[in-house]
PDB file of N, CA, C and O in Angstrom:
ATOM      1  N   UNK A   1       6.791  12.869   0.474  1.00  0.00           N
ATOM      2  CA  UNK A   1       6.665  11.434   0.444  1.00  0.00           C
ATOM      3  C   UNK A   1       6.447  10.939   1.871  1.00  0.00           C
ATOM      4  O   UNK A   1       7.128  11.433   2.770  1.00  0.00           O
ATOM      5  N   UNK A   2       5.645  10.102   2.109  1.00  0.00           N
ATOM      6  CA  UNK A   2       5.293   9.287   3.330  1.00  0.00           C
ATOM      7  C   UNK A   2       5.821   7.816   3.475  1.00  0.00           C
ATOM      8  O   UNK A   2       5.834   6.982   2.570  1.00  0.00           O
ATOM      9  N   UNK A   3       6.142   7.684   4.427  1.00  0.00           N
ATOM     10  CA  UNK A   3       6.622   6.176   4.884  1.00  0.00           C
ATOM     11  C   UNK A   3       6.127   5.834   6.384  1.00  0.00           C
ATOM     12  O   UNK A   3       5.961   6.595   7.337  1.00  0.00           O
ATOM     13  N   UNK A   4       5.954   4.480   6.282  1.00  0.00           N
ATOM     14  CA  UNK A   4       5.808   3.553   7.042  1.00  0.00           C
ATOM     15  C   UNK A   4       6.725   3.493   8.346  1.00  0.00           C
ATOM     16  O   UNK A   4       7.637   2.667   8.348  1.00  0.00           O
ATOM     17  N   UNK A   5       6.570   4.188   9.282  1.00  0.00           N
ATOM     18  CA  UNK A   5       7.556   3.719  10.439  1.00  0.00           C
ATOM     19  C   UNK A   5       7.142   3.336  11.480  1.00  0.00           C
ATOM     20  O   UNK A   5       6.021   3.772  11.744  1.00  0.00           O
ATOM     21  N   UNK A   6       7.754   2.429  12.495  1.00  0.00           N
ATOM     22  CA  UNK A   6       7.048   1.879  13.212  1.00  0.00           C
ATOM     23  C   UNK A   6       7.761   2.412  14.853  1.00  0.00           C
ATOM     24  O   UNK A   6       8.946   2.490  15.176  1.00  0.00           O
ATOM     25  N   UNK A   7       6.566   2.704  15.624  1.00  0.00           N
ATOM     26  CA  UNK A   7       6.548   3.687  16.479  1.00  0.00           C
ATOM     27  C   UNK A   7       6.104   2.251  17.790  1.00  0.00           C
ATOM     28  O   UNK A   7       5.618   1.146  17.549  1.00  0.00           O
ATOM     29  N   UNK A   8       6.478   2.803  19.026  1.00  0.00           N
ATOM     30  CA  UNK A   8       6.220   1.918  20.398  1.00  0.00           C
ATOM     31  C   UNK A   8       4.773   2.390  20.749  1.00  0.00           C
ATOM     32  O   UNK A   8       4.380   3.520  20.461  1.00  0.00           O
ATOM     33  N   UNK A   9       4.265   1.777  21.170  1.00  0.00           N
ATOM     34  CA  UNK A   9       2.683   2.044  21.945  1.00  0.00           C
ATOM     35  C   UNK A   9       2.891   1.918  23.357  1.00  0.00           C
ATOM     36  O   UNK A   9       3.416   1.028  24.027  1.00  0.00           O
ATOM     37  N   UNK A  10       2.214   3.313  23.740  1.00  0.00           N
ATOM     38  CA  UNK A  10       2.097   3.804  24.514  1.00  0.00           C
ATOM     39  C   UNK A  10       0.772   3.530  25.549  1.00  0.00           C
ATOM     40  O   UNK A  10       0.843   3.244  26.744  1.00  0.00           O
ATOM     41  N   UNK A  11      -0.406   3.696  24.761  1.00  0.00           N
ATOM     42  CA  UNK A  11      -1.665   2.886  25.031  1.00  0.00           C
ATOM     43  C   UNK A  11      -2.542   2.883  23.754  1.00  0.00           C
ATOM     44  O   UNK A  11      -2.282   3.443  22.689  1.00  0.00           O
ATOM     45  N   UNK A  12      -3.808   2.024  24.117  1.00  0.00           N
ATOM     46  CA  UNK A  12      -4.560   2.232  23.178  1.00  0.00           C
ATOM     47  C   UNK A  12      -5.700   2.775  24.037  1.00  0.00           C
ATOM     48  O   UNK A  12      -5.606   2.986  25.246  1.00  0.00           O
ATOM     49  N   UNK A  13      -7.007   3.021  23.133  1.00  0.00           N
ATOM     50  CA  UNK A  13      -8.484   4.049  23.517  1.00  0.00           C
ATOM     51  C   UNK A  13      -8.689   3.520  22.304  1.00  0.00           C
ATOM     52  O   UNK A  13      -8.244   4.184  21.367  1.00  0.00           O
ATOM     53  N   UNK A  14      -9.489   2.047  21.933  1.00  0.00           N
ATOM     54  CA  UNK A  14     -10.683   2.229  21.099  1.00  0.00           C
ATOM     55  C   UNK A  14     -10.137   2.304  19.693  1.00  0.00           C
ATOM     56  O   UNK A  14      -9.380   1.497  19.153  1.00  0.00           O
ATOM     57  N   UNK A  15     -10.499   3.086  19.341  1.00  0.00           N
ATOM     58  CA  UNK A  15     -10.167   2.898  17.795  1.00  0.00           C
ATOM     59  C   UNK A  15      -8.541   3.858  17.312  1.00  0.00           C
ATOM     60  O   UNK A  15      -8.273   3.836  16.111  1.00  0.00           O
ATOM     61  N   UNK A  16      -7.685   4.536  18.136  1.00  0.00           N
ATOM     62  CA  UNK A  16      -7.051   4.822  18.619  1.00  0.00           C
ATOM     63  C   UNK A  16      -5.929   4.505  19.204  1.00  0.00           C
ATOM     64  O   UNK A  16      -6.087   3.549  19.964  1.00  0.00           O
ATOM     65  N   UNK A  17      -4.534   5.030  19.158  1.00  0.00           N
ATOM     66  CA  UNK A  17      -3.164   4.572  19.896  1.00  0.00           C
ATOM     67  C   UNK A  17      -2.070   5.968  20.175  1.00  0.00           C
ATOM     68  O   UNK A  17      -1.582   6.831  19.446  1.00  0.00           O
ATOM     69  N   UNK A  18      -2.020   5.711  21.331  1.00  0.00           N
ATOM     70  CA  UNK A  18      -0.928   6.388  21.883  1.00  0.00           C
ATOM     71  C   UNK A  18       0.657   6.006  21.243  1.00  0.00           C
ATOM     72  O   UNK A  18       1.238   4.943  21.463  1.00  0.00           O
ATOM     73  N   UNK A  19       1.135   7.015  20.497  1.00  0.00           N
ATOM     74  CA  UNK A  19       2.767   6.168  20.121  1.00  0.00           C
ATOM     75  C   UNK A  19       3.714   7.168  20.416  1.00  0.00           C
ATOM     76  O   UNK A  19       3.229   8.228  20.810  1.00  0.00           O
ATOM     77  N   UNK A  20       5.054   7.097  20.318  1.00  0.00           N
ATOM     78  CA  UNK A  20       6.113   7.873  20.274  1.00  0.00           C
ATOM     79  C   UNK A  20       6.785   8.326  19.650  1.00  0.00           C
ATOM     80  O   UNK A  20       7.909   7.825  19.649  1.00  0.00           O
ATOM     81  N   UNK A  21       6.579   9.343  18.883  1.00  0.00           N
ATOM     82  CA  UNK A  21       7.002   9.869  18.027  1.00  0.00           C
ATOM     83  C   UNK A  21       7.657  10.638  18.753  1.00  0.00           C
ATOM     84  O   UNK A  21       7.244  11.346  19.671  1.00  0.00           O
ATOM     85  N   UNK A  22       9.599  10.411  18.012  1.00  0.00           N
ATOM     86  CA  UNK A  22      10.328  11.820  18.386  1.00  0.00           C
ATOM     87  C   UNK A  22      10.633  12.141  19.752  1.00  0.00           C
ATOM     88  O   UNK A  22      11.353  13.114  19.974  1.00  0.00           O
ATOM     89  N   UNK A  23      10.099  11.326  20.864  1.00  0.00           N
ATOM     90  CA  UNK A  23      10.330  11.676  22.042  1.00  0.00           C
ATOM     91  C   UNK A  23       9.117  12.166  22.835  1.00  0.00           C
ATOM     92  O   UNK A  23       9.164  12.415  24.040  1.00  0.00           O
ATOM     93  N   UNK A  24       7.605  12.332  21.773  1.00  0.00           N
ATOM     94  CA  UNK A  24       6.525  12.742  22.009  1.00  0.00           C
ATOM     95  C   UNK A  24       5.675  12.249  22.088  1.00  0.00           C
ATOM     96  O   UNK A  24       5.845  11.258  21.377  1.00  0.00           O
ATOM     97  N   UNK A  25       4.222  12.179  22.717  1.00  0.00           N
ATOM     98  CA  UNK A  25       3.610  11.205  22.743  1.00  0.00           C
ATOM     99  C   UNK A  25       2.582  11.997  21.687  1.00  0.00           C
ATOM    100  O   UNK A  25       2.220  13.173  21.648  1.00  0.00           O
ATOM    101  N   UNK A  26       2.274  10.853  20.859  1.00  0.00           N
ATOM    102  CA  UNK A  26       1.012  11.654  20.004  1.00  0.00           C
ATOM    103  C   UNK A  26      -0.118  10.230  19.793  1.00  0.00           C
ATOM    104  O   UNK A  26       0.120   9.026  19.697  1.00  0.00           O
ATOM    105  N   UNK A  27      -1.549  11.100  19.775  1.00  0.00           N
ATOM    106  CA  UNK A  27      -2.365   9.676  19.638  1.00  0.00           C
ATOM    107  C   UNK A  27      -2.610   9.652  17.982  1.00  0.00           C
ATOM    108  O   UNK A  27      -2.625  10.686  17.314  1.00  0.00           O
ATOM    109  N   UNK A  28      -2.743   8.710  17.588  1.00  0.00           N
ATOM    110  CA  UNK A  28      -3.082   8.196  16.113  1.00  0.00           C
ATOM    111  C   UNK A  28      -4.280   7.644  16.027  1.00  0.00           C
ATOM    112  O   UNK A  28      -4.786   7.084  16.999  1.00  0.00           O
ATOM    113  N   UNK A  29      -4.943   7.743  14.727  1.00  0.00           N
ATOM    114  CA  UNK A  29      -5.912   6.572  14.398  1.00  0.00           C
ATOM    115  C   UNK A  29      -5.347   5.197  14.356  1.00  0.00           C
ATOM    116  O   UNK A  29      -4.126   5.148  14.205  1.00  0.00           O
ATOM    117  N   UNK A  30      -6.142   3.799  14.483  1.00  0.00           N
ATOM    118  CA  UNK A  30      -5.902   2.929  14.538  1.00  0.00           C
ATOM    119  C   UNK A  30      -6.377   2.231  13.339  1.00  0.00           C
ATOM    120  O   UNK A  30      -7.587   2.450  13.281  1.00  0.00           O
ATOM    121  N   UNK A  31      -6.119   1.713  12.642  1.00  0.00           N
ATOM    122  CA  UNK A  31      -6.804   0.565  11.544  1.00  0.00           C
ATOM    123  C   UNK A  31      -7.624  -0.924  12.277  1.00  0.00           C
ATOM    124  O   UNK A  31      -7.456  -1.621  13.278  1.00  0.00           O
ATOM    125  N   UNK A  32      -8.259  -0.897  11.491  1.00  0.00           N
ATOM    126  CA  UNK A  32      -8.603  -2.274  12.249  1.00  0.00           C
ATOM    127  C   UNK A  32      -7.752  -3.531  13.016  1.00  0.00           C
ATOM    128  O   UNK A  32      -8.060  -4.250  13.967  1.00  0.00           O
ATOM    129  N   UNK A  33      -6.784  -3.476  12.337  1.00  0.00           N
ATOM    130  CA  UNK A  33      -5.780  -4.312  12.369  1.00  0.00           C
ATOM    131  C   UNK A  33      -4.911  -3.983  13.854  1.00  0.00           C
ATOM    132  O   UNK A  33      -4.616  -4.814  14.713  1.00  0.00           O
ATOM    133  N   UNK A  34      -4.671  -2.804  13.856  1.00  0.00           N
ATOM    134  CA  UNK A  34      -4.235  -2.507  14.948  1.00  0.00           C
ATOM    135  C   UNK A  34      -4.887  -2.341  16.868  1.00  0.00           C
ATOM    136  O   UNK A  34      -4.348  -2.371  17.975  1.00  0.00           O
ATOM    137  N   UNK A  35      -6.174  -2.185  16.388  1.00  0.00           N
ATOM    138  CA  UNK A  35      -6.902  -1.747  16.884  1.00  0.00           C
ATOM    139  C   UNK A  35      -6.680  -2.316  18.328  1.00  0.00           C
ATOM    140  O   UNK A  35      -6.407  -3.485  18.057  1.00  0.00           O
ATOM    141  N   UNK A  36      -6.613  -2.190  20.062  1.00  0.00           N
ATOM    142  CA  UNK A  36      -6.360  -3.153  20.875  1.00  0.00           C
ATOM    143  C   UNK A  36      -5.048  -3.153  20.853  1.00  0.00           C
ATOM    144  O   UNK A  36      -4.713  -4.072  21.600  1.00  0.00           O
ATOM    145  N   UNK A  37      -3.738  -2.438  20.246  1.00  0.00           N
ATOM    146  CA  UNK A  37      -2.493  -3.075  20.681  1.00  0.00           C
ATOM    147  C   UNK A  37      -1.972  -2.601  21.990  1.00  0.00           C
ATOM    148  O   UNK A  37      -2.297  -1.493  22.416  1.00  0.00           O
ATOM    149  N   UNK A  38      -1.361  -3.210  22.494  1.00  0.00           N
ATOM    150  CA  UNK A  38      -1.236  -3.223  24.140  1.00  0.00           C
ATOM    151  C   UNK A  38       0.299  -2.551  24.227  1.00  0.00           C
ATOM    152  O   UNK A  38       1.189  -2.728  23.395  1.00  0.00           O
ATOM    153  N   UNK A  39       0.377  -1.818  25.320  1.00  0.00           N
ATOM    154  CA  UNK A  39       1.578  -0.815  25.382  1.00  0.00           C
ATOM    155  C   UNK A  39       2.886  -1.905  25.713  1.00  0.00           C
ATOM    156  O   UNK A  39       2.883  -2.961  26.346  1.00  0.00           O
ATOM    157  N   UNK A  40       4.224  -1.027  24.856  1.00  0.00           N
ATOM    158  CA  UNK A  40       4.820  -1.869  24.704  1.00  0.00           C
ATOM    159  C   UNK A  40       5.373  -2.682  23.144  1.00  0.00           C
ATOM    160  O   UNK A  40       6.500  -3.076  22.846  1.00  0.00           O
ATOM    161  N   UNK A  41       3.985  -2.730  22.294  1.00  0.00           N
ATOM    162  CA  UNK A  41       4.006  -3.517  21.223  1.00  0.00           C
ATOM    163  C   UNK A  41       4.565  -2.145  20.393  1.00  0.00           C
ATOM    164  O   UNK A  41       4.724  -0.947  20.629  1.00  0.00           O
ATOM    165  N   UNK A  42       4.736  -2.972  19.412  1.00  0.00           N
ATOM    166  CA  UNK A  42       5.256  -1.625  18.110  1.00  0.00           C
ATOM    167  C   UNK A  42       4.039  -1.950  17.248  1.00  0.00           C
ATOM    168  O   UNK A  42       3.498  -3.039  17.057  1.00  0.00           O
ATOM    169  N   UNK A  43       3.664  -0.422  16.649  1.00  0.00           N
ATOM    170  CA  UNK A  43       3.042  -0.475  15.207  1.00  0.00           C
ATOM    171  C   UNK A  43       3.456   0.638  14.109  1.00  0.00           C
ATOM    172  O   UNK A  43       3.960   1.720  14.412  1.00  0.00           O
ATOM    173  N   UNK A  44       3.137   0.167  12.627  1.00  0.00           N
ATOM    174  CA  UNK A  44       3.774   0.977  11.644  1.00  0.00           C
ATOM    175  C   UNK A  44       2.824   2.351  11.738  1.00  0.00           C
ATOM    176  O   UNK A  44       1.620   2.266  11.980  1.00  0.00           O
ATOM    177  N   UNK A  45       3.371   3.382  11.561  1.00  0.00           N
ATOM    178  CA  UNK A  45       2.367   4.479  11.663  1.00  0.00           C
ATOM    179  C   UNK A  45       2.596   4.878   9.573  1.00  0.00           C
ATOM    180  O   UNK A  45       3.616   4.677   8.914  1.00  0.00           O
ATOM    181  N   UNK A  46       1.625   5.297   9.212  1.00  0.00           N
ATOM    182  CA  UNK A  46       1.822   5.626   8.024  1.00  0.00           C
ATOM    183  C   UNK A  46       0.734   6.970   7.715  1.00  0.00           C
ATOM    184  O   UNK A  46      -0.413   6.543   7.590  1.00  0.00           O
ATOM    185  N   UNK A  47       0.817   8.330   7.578  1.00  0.00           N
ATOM    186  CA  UNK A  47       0.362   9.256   7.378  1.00  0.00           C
ATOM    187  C   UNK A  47      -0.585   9.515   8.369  1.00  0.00           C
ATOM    188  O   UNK A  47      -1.711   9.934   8.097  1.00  0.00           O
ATOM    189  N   UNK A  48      -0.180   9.282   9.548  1.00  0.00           N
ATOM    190  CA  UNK A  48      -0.503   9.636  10.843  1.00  0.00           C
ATOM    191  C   UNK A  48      -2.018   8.630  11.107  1.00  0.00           C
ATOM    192  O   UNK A  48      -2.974   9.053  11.756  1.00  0.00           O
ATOM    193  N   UNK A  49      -1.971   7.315  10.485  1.00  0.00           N
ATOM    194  CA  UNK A  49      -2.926   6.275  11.016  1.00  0.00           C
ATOM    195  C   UNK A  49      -1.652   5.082  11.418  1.00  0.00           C
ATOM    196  O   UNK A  49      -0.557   5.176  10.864  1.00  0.00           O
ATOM    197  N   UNK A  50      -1.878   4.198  12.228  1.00  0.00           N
ATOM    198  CA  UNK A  50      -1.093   3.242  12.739  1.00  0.00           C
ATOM    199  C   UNK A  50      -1.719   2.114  11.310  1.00  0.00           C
ATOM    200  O   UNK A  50      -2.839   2.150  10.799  1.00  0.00           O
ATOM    201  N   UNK A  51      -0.958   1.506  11.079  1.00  0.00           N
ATOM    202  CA  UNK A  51      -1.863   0.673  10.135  1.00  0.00           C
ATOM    203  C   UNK A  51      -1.426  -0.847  10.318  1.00  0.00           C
ATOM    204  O   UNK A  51      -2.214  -1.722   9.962  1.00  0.00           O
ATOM    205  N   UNK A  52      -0.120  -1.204  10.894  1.00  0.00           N
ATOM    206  CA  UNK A  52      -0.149  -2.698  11.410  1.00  0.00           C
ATOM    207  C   UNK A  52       0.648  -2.535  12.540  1.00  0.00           C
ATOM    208  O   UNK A  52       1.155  -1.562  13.098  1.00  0.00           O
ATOM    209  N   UNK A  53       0.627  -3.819  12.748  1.00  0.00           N
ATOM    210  CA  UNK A  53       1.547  -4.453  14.475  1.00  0.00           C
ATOM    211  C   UNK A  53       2.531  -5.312  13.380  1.00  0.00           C
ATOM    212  O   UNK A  53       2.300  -6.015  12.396  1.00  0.00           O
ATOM    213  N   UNK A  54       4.021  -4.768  14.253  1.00  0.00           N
ATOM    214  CA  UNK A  54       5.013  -5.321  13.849  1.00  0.00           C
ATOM    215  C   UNK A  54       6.001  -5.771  14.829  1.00  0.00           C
ATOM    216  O   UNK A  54       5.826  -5.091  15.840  1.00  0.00           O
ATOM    217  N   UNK A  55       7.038  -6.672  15.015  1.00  0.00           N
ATOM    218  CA  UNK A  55       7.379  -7.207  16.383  1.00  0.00           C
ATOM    219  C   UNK A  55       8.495  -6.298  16.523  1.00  0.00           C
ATOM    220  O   UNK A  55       8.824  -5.439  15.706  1.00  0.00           O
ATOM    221  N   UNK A  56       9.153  -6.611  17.837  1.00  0.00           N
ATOM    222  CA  UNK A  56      10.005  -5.618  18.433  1.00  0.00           C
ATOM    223  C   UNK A  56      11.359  -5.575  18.006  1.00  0.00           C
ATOM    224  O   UNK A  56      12.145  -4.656  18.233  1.00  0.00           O
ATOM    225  N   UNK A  57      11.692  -7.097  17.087  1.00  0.00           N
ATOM    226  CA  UNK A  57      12.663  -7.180  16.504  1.00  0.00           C
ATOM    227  C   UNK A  57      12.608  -6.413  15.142  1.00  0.00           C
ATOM    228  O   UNK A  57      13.513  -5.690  14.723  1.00  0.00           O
ATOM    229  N   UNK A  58      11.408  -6.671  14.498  1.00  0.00           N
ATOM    230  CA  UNK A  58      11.283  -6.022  13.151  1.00  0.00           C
ATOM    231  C   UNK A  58      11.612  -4.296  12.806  1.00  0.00           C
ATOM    232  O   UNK A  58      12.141  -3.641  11.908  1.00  0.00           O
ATOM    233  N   UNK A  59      10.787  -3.998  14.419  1.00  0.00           N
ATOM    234  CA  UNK A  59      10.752  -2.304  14.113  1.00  0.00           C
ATOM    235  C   UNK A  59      11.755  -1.637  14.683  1.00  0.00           C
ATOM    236  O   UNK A  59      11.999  -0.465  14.396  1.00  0.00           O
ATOM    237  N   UNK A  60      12.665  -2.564  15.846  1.00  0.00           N
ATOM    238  CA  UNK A  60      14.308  -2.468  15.974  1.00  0.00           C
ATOM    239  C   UNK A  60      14.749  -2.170  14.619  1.00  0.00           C
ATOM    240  O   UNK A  60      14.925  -1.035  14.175  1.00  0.00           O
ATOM    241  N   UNK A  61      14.941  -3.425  13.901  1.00  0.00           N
ATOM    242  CA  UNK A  61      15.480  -3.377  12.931  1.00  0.00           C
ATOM    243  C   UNK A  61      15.159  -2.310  11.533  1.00  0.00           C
ATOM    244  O   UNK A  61      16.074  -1.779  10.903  1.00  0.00           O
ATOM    245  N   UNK A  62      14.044  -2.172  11.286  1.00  0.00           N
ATOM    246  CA  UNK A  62      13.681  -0.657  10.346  1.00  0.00           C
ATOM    247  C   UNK A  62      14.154   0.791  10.808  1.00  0.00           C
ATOM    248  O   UNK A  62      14.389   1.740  10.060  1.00  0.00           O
ATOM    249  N   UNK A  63      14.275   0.754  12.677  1.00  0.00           N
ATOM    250  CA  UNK A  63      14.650   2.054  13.023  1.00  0.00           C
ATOM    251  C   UNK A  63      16.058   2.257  12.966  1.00  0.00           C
ATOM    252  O   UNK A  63      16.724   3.236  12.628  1.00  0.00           O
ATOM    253  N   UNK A  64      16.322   1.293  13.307  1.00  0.00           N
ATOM    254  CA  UNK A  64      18.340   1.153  12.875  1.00  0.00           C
ATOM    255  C   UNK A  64      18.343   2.015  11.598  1.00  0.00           C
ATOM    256  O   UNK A  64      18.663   3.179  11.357  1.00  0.00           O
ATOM    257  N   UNK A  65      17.772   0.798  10.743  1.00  0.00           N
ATOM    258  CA  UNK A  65      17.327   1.159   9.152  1.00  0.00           C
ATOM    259  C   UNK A  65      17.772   2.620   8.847  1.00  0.00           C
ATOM    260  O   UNK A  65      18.741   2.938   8.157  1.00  0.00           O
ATOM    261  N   UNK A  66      16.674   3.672   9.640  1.00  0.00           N
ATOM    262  CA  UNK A  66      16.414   4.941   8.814  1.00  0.00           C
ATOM    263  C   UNK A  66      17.572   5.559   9.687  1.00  0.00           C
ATOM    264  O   UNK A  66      18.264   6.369   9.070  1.00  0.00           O
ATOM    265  N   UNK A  67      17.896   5.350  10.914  1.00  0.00           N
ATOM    266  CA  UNK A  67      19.078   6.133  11.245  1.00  0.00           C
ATOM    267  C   UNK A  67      20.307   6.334  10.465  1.00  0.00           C
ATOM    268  O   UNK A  67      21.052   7.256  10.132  1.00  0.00           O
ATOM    269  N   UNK A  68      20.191   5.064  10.322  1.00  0.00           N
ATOM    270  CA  UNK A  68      21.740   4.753   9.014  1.00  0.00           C
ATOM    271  C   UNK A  68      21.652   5.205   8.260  1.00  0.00           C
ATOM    272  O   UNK A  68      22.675   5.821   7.960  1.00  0.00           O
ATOM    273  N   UNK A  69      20.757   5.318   7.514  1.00  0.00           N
ATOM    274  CA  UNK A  69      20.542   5.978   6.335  1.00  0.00           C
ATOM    275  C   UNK A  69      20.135   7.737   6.457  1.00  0.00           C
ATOM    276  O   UNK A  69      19.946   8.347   5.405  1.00  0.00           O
ATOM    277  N   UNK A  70      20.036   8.384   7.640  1.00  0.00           N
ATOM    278  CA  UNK A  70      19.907   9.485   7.812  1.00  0.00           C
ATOM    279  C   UNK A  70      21.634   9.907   8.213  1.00  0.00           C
ATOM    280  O   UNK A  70      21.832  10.997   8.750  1.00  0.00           O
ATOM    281  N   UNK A  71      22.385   9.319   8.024  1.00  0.00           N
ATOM    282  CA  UNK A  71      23.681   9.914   8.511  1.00  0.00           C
ATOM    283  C   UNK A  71      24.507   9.637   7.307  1.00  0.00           C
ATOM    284  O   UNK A  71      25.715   9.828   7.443  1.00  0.00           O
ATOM    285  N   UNK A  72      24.010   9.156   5.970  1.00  0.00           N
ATOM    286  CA  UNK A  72      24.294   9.265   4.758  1.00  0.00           C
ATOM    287  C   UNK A  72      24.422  10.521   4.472  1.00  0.00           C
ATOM    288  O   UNK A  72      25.377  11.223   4.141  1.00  0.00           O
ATOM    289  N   UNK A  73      22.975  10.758   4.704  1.00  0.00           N
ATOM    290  CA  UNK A  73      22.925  12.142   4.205  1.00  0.00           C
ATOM    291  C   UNK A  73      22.417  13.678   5.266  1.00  0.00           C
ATOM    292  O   UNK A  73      21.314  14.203   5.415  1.00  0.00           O
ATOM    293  N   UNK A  74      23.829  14.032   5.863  1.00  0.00           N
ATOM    294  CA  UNK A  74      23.544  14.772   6.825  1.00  0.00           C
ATOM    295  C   UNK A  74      22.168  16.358   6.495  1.00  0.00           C
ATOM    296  O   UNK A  74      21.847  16.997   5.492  1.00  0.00           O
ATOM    297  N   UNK A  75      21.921  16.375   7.357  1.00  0.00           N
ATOM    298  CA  UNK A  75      20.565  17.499   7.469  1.00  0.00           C
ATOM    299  C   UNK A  75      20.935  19.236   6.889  1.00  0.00           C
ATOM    300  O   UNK A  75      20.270  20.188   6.479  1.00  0.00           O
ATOM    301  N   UNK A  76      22.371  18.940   7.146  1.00  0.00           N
ATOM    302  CA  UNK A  76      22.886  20.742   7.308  1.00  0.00           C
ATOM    303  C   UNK A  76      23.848  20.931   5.674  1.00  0.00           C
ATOM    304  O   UNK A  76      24.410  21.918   5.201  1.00  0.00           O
ATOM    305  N   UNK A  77      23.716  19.631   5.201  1.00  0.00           N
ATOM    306  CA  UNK A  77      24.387  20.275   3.729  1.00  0.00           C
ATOM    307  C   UNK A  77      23.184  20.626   3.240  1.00  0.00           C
ATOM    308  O   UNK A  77      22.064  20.445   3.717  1.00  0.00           O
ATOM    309  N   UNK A  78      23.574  21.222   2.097  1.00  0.00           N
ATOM    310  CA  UNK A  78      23.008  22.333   1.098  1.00  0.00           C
ATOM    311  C   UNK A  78      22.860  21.207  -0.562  1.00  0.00           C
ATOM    312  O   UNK A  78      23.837  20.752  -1.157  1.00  0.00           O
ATOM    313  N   UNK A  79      21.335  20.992  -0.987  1.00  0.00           N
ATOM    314  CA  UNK A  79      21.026  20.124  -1.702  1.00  0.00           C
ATOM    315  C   UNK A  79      20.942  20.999  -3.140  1.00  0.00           C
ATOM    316  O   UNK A  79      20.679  22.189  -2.971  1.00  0.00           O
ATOM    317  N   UNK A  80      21.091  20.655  -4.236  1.00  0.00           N
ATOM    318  CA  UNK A  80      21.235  21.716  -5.041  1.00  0.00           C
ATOM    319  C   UNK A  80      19.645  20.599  -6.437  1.00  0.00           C
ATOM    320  O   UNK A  80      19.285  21.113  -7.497  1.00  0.00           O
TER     321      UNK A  80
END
């Protein structure tokens, strides 16, 4: 399953964006929509295309989001 998360920009190139994934820099496709976002801004990345600009409060708030919800359910139990 894929989701929507929204990653910091790093730069853009064109049709193209630099984001941060993980501590890494990786470049993405850009959607139109995104296209031009200026480092600094956040955008949602979704199956490795950026597909909107979302503000810094919003994608604060979604990354909180998945942390919290990743400590629900720790990584090292055993899923049956």
């Amino acid at each position: 399953m894929c989701q929507g998360i929204p990653r910091l920009v790093l730069e853009s190139a064109g049709d193209r964006v630099r984001v941060e994934v993980d501590g890494e820099a990786r470049w993405m496709k850009a959607s139109e929509r995104v296209a031009g976002a200026a480092a600094g801004e956040y955008v949602v990345v979704y199956a490795g295309v950026a597909i909107e600009k979302v503000s810094a409060e919003e994608a604060h708030e979604q990354l909180r989001f998945l942390r919290d919800l990743e400590e629900l359910f720790p990584a090292d139990e055993d899923v049956a």
